[in-house]
Each structure stands twice: as structure tokens, then as C-alpha cells.
N, C-alpha and C positions, 0 to 999 in steps of 0.2 A: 639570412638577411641579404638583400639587394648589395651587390659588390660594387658593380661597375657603370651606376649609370649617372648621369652629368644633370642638369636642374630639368632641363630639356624635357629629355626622358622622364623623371620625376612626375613633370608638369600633366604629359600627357598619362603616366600610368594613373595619378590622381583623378585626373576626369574620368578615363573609362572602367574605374572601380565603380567610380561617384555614382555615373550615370549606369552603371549593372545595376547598382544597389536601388537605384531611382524606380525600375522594373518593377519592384514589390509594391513602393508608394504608391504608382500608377494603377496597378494591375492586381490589386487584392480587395476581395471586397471588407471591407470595414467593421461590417455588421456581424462576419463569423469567421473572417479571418483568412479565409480560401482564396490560393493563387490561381488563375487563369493560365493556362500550359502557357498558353501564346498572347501575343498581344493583338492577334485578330477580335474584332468585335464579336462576339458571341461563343470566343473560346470557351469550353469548361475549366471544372477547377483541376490541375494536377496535384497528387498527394505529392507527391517528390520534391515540384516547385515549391511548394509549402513546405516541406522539410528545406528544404535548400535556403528559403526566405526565413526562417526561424533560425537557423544558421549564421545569418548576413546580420542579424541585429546586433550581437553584439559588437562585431567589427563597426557598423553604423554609428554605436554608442562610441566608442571609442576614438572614433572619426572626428565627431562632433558632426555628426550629417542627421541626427536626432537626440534628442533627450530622453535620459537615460526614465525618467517615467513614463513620457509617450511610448516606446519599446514594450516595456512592460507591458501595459495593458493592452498591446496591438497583441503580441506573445499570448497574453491570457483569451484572448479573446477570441484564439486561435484553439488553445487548446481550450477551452470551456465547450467549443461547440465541435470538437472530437468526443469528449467526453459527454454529453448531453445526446449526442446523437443515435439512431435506430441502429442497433448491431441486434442482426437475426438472417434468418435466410430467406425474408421477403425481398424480391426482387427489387423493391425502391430501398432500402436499405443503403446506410452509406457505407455499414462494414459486418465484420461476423466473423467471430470467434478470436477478438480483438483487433484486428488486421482490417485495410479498406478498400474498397474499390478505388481502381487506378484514377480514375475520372469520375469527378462527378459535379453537380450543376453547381452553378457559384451561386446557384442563389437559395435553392435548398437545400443543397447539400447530398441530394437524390442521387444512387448510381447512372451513369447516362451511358449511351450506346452500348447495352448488353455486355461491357467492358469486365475482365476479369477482378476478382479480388488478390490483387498482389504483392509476392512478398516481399519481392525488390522495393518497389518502390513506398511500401510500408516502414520498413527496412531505414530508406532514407527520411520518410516523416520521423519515426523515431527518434534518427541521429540527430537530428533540427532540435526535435524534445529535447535531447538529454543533452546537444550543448548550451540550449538555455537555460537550463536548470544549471548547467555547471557554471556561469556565466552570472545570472543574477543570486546570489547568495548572500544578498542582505536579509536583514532581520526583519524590515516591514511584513504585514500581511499579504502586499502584493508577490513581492519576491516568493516570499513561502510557498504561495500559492502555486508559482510557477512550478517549482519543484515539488510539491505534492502532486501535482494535476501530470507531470511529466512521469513520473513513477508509477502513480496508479495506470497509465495506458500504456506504456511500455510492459509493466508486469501483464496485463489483460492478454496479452497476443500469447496465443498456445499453437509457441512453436511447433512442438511435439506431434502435434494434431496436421501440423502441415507436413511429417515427413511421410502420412500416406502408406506407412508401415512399410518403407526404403529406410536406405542407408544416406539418402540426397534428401533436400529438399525440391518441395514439388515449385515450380514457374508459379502459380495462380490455382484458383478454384472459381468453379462457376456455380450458383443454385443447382445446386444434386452431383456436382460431379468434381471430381479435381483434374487441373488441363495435364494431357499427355506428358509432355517435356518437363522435366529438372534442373534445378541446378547443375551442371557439370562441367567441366572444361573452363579454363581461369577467365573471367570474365569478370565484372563491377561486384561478384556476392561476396567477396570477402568480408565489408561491413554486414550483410545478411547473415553469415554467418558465426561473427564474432559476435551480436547481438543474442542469438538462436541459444550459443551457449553459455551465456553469462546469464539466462534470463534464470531467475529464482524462483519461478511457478512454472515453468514449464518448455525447462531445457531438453537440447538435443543432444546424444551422449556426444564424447569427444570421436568419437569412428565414423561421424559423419563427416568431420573436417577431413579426416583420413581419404575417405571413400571421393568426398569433392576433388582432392589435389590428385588423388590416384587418376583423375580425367585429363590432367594438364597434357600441355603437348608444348615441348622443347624442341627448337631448329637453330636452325643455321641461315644466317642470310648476310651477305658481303662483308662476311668475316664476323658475325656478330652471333653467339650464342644465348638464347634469352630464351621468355615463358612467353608462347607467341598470345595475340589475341589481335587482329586486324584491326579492327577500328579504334581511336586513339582514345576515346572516353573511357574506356573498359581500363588502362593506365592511369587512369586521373580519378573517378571519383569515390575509390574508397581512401585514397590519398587524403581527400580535402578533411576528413574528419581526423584519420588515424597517422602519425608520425610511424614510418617504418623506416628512417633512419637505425639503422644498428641493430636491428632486431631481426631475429629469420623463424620463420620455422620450419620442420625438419625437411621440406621438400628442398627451399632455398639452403640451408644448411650443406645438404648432401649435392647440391650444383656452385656451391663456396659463389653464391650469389643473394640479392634481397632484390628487395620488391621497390626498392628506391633504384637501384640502378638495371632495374630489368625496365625499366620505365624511361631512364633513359637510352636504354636501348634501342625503342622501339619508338624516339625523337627520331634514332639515327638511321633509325629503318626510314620511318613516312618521310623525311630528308634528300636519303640516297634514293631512295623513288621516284620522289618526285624530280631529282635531279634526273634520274635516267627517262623518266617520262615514258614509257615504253608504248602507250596508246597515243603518242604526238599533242596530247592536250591542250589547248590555249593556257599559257600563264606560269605550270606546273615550273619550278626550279626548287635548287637547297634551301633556297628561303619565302617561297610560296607554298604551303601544304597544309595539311589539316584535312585527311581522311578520318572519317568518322562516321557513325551514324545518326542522318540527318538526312529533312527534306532536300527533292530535286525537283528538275524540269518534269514534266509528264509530257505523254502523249510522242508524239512525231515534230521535233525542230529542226531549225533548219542552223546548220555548225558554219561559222567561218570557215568559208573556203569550198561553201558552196552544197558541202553533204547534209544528208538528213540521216538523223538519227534518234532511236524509239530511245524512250525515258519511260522510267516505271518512278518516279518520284522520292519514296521516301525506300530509303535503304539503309544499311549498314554498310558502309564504304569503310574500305580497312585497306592497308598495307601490311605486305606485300604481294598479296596471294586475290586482293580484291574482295568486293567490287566496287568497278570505277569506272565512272564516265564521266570526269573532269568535273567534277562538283565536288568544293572546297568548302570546308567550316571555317572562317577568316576567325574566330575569338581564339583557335585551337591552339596555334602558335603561343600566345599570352597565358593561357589556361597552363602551360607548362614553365611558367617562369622558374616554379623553387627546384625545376631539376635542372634544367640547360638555362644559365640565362642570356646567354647570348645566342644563343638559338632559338628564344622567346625572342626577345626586341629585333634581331635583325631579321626575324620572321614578319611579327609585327609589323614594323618599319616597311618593311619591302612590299606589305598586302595594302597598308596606309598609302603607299605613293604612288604605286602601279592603281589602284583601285579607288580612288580618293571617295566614289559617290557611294560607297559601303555605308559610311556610319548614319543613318536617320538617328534625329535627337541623340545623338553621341554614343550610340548601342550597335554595336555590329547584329545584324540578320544571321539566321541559322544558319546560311550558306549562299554560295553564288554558285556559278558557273559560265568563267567567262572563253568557255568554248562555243557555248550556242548566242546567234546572233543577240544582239539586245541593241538598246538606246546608248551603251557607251561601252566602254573596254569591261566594265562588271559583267556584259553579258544577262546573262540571267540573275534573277534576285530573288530571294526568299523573301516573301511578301512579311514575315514574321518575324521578330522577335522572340525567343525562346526562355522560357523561365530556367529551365534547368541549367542553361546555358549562360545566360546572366548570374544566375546562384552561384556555380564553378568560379568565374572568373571572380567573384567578391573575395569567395572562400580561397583559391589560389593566389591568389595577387596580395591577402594576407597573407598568409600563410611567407610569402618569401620575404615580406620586408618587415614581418614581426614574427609572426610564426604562434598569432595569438589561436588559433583554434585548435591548430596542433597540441597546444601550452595545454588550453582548457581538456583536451580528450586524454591525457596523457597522467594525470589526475583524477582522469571520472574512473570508481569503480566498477562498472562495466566494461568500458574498453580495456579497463588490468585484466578483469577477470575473463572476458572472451577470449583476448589474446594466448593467455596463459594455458585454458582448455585447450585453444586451435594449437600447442604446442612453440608458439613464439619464443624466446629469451635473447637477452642481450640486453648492449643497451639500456634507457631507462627503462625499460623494464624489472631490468636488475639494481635499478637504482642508481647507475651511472649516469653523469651528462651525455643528453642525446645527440652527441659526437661533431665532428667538425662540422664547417659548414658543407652542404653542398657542393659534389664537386661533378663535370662531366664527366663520365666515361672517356 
């Protein structure tokens, strides 16, 4: 729960949940449920933003920012036309072998840009599933439905099928082929893979969790020992579902550390970073950061103070090891309230007053960069709005001052029973309170 902050602070975290949440209202179509990645005109739909937005309803209900019937049937409506929809290995297909293509048209439901079928971000459609299902458990027909409709497509994905006859699972699949790269190296699959082995049709054995964590890479940087991963999302979103308060398994166990405060570790990393600044960046200090992966500038701009410099756009920007070229995710700071919250708000705080033409309709953009010249000190600006990124911060920003999604996943039998496979204990998982609040490192 929120410790320290004054009506002020309140006022404002209240609007930019509000208006995260507003994201879905905007930006879904109606008729089958499908999120638009971005808020550009003619975005496709993202599976993730849609799990993400399937997430954000019950906090909405809760809110009173919607009616707990309207939810429902926006939910059903959502999974009705997952379920209805072409699973085969015709190229317009929306999915196959339960699982779905990353993107696809918001208006058919069609795979678009030759785009993989993937498991990550199926992965997070699911989690979307299975908190609404934990979430609406009334006795009407509608509720029910919810949770029949979520069960049957969650059991339909044949994990098994995706490990590709490895010990990992595989990135994606394309008509005839499965993509080179795997799962490996600590990154956002933890929810992929606490799903993969809970599933009751068509689990992956427990040596696969084994084989994922055998790729981690543990370092050292300004005095901080932690599970690295550069960009700061890979810390945040299997967070938003799964409470890892108190709980380890045997990797964290055997480094007498957890996955709550390796997270905030790696606050205190993208912090000291950006405090050292080490490429001179416009803006970078202890309380301006948020590397991540996220759109940039393109092409050849022209930098305050006179240089030019090449941009390749969309990247994975991470701390400490890069890369970086002074392009900031301004939500990222806030996205980590329930583990630093003072280093959420005076982050927050400090991107809000230095940067004030950030928020359009009250939503921070995927990112700035106010090293290359622009119209005001923002510099550069992400033309976009992001769904997944909007999603995080609903699911986050709960999560610290109630801790309802956490509540809800901590009870689903799923999340017990992957955990348990992936070798977790502690904690409520043992059926203890899930321990103090919140503290920094």
C-alpha cells in the first residue's frame, strides 16, 4: 500500500491511472474486443495489449470508472472472438495450435505483417484471461461464461508443442517453421513459463524452468549484486500479475535474494546511470530515467549543441551495459511504484516539471528524447501512445495502493500450480501473509 504520499500526489496518481485505463475505452474495437498496440490511426491489434486491457477491468470496476456489467460483456466479447476465431496454419489465420499471432487487424482479426505466432505475448493474453475469470465469479450466466470461455483457451495452447523438442521454449513460430531463438536469459518469460507448467493438457516438464534460469547472468554494478536484464520492462511485467513478495525459487534461494528486490535493484541501477550520465545526454539525472525498450528518433538528428546523430528508432534500451542514446520511457518511473516509492514519485515528479508537454489527453507517449533538438525541452516525442504501456501502469499503480491483482493471482490455481512446478516456496505460497510491505533496498 501507498505509504507516503499527501492528497496532491493522490490526486495526480488518480488521473494518470484514470486516463491509462481510458487507453482501452479509446482504442478497442467493440465488435471483437481487439486492442490497437498504439494509438496511431491505423495501428493493428496487439495480443498483449489485450491481455493487458482484460487485466485493467477489474481494477476499472473497482474504480467505479465502469460498471461492473458493461466489463463483463466488453471481457466476453473479447474472449468470444478468440474462441470463434481461425486457429490453423493458413497464413490469414489469427492463431494455431492454441496460441496467436502477435498482431493482427483490428478489424478482422487477420494475422498482419507476416508477424510471428507468439508465445510471450500469448502468454500475457492469457494472464488478461485468467485474471478475469478470477475476478468476475459471480453466479450469472455472464460471469460463468467468463470463466468457461477463459479455461477452455488457456487449456487449447500446446505448450509442449512449442518446446520444439529443447529444453527452452521456442520465441515464436511462423507457417512451416519455428523462429531460431528461445526463451533464455532472465527476461519478462517468467509468466510464459509459470503458465507452460501449470497447463493440464499440455504441460512442459519442470527442467525446462531449470534449463531457462541455468541462462541467467548475475553481476555486480555500483555495489549492487542482482539478476541483470538491461531494459527496465523485463523487471516489471511479470510482476503486474504474479506477487513475488516472499517467495524464491531455487536460483533466488541459492543467491539469498527474490525477484522483488532484484527489481529493485535494477531501479537503483537505471538511477545511478542515469545520474552518471556517461554519453552527456540532455535531461538524464537520479530522478529522470526510464531505459527500456521503446520507440526513438530515426534517421540523422540534429542534438542540442549543435551535433548530429544517427537513430535507429525502436530499440531495447537498458541499463547499464545499454543501449542508449538519451531516449527515456517518462510512464517507467511510475510503472515501479510497489517497489521504490519514492523513487517512483520523485521520478515521476521530476519528468512532470522538467517536461510538462509530455502528457497528451493525460497519457504519457512511449518515450521522448530531449537530447535531439525539438519544439520545446521534451525534444523529441513519440508520436504514440502505447497499449502495453498504458496496461502496466493500471495494473502497477494497483497493485501498490491495493495490491488487488496481486490478491486475485495469488488464489488462481494456475499461478499456485506453475509456481510450485518452477520450484517457488515461501510465503503465501505456504500459506503465510504475503509479508511486509514493501521496502527499498
Amino acid at each position: 500500500m501507498l505509504q507516503r504520499n499527501n492528497a496532491a500526489d493522490t490526486d495526480l496518481i488518480d488521473r494518470l491511472q484514470r486516463s491509462a485505463f481510458d487507453y482501452f475505452l479509446i482504442h478497442t474495437n467493440p465488435k471483437n474486443g481487439l486492442v490497437a498496440d498504439t494509438s496511431l490511426a491505423g495501428s493493428p491489434c496487439s495480443i498483449a495489449a489485450t491481455g493487458f486491457a482484460l487485466s485493467s477491468y477489474p481494477v476499472a470496476v473497482e474504480r467505479g470508472w465502469i460498471e461492473r456489467g458493461a466489463a463483463v460483456e466488453a471481457v466476453l466479447t473479447t474472449l468470444r472472438f478468440f474462441q470463434e476465431s481461425e486457429q490453423g496454419n493458413n497464413r490469414q489465420a489469427t492463431g494455431y495450435r492454441g496460441f496467436y499471432y502477435h498482431f493482427l487487424d483490428m478489424h478482422t482479426g487477420h494475422r498482419v505483417w507476416h508477424c510471428e505466432l507468439s508465445l510471450i505475448d500469448s502468454a500475457l493474453l492469457f494472464a488478461g484471461m485468467l485474471t478475469a475469470a478470477a475476478y468476475f465469479t459471480g453466479d450469472d450466466p455472464a460471469e460463468a461464461e467468463v470463466r468457461a470461455l477463459a479455461k477452455t483457451l488457456y487449456e487449447r495452447a500446446d505448450w509442449a508443442w512449442a518446446l520444439n523438442k529443447g529444453d527452452t521454449l521456442v520465441m515464436g513460430w511462423k507457417p512451416g517453421r519455428f523462429l531460431k531463438y528461445r526463451w533464455q536469459g532472465y527476461n519478462e518469460a517468467i509468466i510464459l513459463y509459470v503458465l507452460a507448467l501449470a497447463s493440464p493438457t499440455f504441460p512442459i516438464p519442470e527442467r525446462s524452468y531449470e534449463a531457462f534460469t541455468a541462462t541467467y547472468q548475475w553481476i555486480q554494478y555500483e555495489g549492487l549484486d542482482y539478476l541483470y536484464a538491461g531494459p527496465l520492462f523485463i523487471h516489471l511485467f511479470s510482476h503486474a500479475w504474479i506477487d513475488f513478495r516472499d517467495i524464491q525459487d531455487r536460483f533466488m534461494r541459492e543467491k539469498q535474494s527474490d525477484y522483488v528486490r532484484n527489481t529493485q535493484s535494477a531501479i537503483k541501477t537505471q538511477r545511478a546511470y542515469a545520474a552518471h550520465n556517461p554519453h552527456g545526454f540532455a535531461g538524464y539525472g537520479a530522478d529522470v530515467w526510464g531505459l527500456t525498450a521503446c520507440d526513438g528518433p530515426s534517421a540523422r538528428r540534429r542534438l542540442r549543441g549543435g551535433k548530429r546523430q544517427h537513430f535507429v528508432g525502436y530499440a531495447a534500451r537498458g541499463a547499464p551495459f545499454g543501449p542508449d542514446d538519451g531516449t527515456i520511457a517518462p510512464w517507467a518511473p511510475l510503472a515501479c511504484l510497489p517497489f521504490d516509492e519514492p523513487a517512483a514519485m520523485s521520478g515521476l515528479q521530476a519528468i512532470l516539471h522538467a517536461y510538462p508537454g509530455l502528457l497528451g489527453q493525460g497519457r504519457f507517449p512511449g518515450s521522448f528524447n530531449p537530447t535531439v533538438v525539438g519544439d520545446g525541452p521534451e525534444g523529441w516525442i513519440d508520436e504514440r501512445c502505447v497499449g502495453i504501456d498504458q496496461g502496466l501502469l493500471v495494473m502497477m499503480i494497483e497493485n501498490a495502493r491495493t495490491g488487488l491483482l496481486w490478491r486475485l493471482m495469488r488464489e488462481n490455481p494456475v499461478i499456485r500450480a506453475g509456481l510450485a512446478r518452477a520450484g517457488f516456496t515461501g510465503g503465501w505460497l505456504s500459506g503465510q501473509a504475503a509479508g511486509k510491505a514493501l521496502e527499498t533496498v
